[in-house]
Each structure stands twice: as structure tokens, then as C-alpha cells.
N, C-alpha and C positions, 0 to 999 in steps of 0.2 A: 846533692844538697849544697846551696850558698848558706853559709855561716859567717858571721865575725868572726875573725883570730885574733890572736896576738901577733905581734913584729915577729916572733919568731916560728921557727922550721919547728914542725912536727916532728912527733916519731910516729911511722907509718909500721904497723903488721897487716900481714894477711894469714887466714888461720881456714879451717875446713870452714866454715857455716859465713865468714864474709871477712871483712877488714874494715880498720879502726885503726884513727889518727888522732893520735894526744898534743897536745899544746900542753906545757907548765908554765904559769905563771911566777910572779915573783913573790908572791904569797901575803903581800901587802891587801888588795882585794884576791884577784884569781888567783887560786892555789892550782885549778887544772880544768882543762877544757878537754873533752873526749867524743868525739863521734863514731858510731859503729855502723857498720851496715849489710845488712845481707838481704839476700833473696826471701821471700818467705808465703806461707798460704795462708795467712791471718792479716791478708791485704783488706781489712774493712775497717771500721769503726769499733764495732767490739774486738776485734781480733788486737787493735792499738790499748784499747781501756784495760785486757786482761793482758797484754806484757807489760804496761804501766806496771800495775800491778806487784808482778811481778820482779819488775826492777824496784819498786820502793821495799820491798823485802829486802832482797838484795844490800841496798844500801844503809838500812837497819843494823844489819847483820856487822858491818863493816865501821859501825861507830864505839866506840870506848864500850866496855864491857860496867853494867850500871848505871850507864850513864844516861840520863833521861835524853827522850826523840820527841821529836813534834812533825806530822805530817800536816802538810795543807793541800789538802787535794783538790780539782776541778783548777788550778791555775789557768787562768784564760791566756790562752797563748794560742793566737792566729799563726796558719802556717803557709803563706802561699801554694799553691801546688801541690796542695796534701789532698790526700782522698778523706784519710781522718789522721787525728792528731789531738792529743792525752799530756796536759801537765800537772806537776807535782811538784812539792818541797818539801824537804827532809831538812829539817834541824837538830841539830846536836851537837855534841863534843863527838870529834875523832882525833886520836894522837894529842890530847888534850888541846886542842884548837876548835870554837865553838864557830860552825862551818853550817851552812845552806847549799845544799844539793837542789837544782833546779833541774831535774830529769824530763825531759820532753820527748814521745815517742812520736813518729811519722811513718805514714806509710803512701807510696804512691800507689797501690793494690798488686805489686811487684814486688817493690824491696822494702824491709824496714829500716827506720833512721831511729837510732836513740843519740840524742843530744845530754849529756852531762856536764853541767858548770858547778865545781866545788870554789864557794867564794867564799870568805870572811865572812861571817854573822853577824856585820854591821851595816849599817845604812850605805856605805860608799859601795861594799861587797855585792850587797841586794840590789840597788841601781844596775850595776853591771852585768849581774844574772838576769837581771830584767831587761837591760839592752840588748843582750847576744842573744836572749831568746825571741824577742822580736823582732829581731833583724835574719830569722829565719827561711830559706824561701828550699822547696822540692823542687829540682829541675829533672829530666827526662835526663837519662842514663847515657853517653854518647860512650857504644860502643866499639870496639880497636875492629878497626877492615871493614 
């Protein structure tokens, strides 16, 4: 997957089910960019709407305890070289910082892509989530030998 970054060096893990590269921002808009990726057999359309899904739970979970959410599902977000592809945004308070989660799944019918932008829950913030997720594109996996 081509994504926008930031100027700066990720931190790269690899873990049993795939690997995932975080970018931090400076917390002024992007507080963090994260891409995940692994193999998977929910390479369809529905197989992307129901791990949406489930990552919008996910990052419910992960906001201030009482603190009111706001989901805006169906996010139109074109993905070049996506087989299918599922956006979202999560609003709330996390660590008392009122933040937009712009989670975008992909999937090329091989690997899934979840894209994560935690921005500011301001207009400069939301531009931003909305640049790096349009500037999305699936490329075919070049693998080593």
C-alpha cells in the first residue's frame, strides 16, 4: 500500500497475523498514522465492511471512559487497487484530546490494509485525515527472491 507520511521514520513491528508501521505526529493536527497489514480470507467486500466493523468497536473502546462517541460510517473513500474498501470516523475525547479517527480497511482479496489517522477534532485535523486517506492507493505485494 502507497500512503502519505509524515517527514519522519516509522516504527516498524512484525507480529504472528502481519506488520504495522506507525508514524507520530506532532500532535498539533496528526497525533498518529498507523498501517497494518496481514494475509487474510475475508479478501471481499463484505469480508472489509465486517472488519470495519469491528475496528470501529475497537476504537470506541479506547476513548475516555463517559465520554461521548460519534461514528460517521459509509465515509467515501476511493482506494485505487482495492478489491473492496470500508471508511469510517470515530469522534471523541481520548486522554482528554477531542480526536477523529479516520479508520479505512482495504483489501486486495490476499492481504488486508487498515489505515488509522488519529487527528485533532478540528477543521485543520479533518482536512488532513481527509488528505492521507485519499492519497491512498493497493499495490501488488513485491515479494523477496
Amino acid at each position: 500500500m502507497t500512503l502519505p507520511v509524515p517527514a519522519v521514520a516509522p516504527s516498524h513491528f512484525s507480529g504472528r497475523h502481519g506488520e504495522m508501521w506507525q508514524w507520530l505526529g506532532d500532535g498539533r493536527e496528526l497525533i498518529s498514522l498507523s498501517l497494518a497489514v496481514r494475509e487474510t480470507r475475508l479478501g471481499t467486500p463484505q469480508g472489509v465492511a465486517d472488519h470495519l466493523s469491528w475496528e470501529i468497536d475497537r476504537i470506541r473502546k479506547q476513548l475516555d471512559a463517559g465520554a461521548d462517541s460519534r461514528v460517521h460510517a459509509g465515509v467515501d473513500v476511493r482506494v485505487r487497487g482495492a478489491v473492496g474498501s470500508a471508511a469510517a470516523d470515530v469522534d471523541g475525547t481520548q486522554r482528554s484530546l477531542e480526536v477523529r479517527n479516520r479508520l479505512v480497511v482495504t483489501t486486495d482479496g490476499a492481504h488486508m490494509h487498515l489505515v488509522q489517522v488519529m487527528v485533532r477534532d478540528h477543521e485543520a485535523g479533518r482536512e488532513l485525515a481527509s488528505e492521507i486517506s485519499s492519497g491512498l492507493v493497493v499495490e501488488p505485494w513485491n515479494l523477496p527472491g
